[in-house]
C-alpha positions in Angstrom: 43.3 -12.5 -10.0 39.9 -13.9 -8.8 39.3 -15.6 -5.4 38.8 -19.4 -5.4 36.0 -19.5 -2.7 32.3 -19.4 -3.3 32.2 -19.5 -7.2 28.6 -19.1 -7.8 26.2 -16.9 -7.8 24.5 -15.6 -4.3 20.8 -16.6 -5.5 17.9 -17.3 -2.9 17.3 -20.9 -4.5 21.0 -21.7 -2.5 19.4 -21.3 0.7 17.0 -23.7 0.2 19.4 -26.1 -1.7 21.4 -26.1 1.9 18.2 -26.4 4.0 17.7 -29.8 1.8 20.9 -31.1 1.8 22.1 -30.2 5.5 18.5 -30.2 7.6 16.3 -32.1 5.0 14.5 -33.7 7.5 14.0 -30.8 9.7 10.3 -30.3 10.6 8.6 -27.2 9.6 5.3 -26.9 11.0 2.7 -24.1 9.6 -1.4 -24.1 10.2 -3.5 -24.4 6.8 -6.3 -22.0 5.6 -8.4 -24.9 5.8 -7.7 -25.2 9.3 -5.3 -28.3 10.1 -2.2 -28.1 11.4 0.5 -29.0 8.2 3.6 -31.0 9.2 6.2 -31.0 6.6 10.2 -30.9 5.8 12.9 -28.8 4.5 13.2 -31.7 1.4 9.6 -31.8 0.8 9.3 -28.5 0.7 12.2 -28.2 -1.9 11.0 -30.7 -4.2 7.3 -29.4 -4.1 8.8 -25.7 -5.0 11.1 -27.2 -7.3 7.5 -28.9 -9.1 5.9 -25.2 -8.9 8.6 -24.0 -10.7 8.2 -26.3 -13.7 4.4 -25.7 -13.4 4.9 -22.0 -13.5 7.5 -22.7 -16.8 4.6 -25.1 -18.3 2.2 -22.1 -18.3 4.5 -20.3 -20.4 6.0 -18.0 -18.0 9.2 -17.0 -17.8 12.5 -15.5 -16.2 11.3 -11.5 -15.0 7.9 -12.7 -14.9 6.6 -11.2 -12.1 4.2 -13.6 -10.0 2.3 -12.4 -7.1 0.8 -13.7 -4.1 -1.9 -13.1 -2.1 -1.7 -15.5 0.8 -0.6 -15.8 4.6 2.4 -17.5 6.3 1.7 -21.1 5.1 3.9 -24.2 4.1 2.6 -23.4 0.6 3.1 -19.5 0.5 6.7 -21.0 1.5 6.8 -23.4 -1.4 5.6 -20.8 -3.8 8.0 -17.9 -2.9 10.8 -20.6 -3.5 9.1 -22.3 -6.9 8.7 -18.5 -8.2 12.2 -17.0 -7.5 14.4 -20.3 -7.8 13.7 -20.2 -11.8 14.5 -16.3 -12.0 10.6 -14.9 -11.9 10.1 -11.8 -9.5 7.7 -13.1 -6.6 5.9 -10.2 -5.6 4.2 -10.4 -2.3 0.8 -8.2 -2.3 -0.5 -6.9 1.0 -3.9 -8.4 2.0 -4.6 -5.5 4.3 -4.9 -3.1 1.3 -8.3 -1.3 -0.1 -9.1 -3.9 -3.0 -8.5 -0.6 -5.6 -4.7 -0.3 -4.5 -4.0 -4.3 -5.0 -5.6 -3.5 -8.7 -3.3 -0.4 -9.0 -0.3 -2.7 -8.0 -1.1 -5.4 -9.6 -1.6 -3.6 -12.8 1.8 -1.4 -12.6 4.0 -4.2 -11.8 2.1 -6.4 -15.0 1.5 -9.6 -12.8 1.0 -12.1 -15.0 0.0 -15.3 -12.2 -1.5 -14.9 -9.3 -1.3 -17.6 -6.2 -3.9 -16.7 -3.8 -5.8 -18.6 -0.3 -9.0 -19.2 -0.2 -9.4 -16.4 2.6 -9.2 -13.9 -0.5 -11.3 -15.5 -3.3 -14.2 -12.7 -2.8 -11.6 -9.9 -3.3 -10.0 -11.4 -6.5 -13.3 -12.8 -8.0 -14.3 -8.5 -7.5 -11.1 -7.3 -9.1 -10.9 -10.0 -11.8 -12.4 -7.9 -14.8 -9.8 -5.0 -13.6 -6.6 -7.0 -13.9 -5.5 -7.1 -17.4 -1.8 -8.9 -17.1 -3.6 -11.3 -15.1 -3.4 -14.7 -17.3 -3.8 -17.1 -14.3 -4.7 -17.3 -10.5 -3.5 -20.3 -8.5 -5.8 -20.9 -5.9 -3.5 -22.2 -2.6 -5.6 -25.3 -1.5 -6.5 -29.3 -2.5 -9.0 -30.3 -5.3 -11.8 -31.0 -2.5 -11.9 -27.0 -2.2 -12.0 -25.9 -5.1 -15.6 -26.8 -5.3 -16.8 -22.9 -4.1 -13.7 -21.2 -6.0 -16.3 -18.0 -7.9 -13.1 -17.5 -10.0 -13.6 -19.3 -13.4 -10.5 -20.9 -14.9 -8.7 -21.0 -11.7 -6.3 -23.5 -11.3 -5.8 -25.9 -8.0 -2.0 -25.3 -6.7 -2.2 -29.5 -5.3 -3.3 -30.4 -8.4 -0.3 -28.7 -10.3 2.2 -29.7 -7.9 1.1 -33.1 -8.4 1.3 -33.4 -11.9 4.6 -31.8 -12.5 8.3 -32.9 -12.2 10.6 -32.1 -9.6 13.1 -32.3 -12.3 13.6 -28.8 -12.6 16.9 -26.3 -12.5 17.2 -24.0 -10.1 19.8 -20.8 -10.4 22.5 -20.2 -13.1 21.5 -16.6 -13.3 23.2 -13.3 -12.1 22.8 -12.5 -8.1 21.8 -9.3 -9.3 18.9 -10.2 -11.1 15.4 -9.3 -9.7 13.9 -11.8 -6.8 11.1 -9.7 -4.7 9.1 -6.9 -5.3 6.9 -5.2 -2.9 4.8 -2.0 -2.7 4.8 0.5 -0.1 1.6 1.5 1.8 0.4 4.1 3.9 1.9 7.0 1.4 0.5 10.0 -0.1 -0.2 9.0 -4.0 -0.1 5.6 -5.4 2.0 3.0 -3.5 5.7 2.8 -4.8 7.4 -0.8 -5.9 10.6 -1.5 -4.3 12.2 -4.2 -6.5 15.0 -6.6 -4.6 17.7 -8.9 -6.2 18.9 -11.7 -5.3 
């Protein structure tokens, strides 16, 4: 016999399905690289991660893709880590504090194939670029008007794809055990070690 309560899978895209629909208009309140203070909701949020998702799916990637990101605690590192898991792609978070050869080392064993990054870490990518194999695409985290300086060539502008995709996207229908996170340990003796999460 099988319980009646809770029939769907435990995936982190639920979390912010019930942010939407139970504190939609809840203020979340996060300060840009750019500098300005950025004022947004739980519902905008959801739909702007829900329009990453379908740019990440237009670019060709797909579920257990893992997509990383180099960025701080910003409305749009939020959005991404939602757009990224909510489709079934592994988000994996890289540390910024980390000698540029262990984010190539990482970013090379776990096969990233995207790459959202600020601004603040431009120089570091533009260095590593020619080292990063997987790498198909970096997402650089800002508006069109800053994109002028990117050194990165072929980088794409993360306003500019959330703009022109749908927020018509579906979010979950895959197993809660299926890969969500991955991170890499630092501070070891050898190469840093990936810790992969699940839903």
């Amino acid at each position: 016999m099988l319980g009646l309560m809770q029939d769907w899978p435990l995936t982190v895209d639920k979390i912010l399905d019930h942010a939407k629909a139970w504190h939609g208009d809840r203020e979340i309140v996060s300060r840009s690289v750019e500098g300005p203070i950025v004022r947004t909701t739980y519902a905008e949020v959801h739909e702007r991660a829900k329009r990453l998702s379908n740019a990440l799916l237009n670019l060709g990637m797909k579920p257990g893709d893992r997509i990383a990101t180099l960025a701080w605690n910003t409305a749009r590192h939020l959005e991404a880590w939602y757009g990224i898991m909510g489709v079934g792609m592994v988000c994996h978070t890289l540390n910024p504090r980390l000698f540029p050869e262990q984010l190539a080392y990482i970013i090379n064993h776990a096969e990233d194939r995207v790459i959202f990054t600020d601004l603040t870490f431009l120089p570091i990518l533009a260095a590593l670029k020619d080292k990063l194999p997987t790498v198909e695409k970096i997402i650089v985290m800002t508006d069109e008007a800053h994109m002028a300086d990117c050194p990165i060539e072929g980088a794409l502008c993360f306003e500019a794809l959330v703009a022109e995709s749908s927020p018509d996207c579906a979010w979950g229908g895959f197993d809660e055990n299926t890969a969500a996170g991955l991170c890499y340990t630092s501070g070891t003796t050898g190469n840093p070690k990936g810790v992969l999460y699940s839903h």
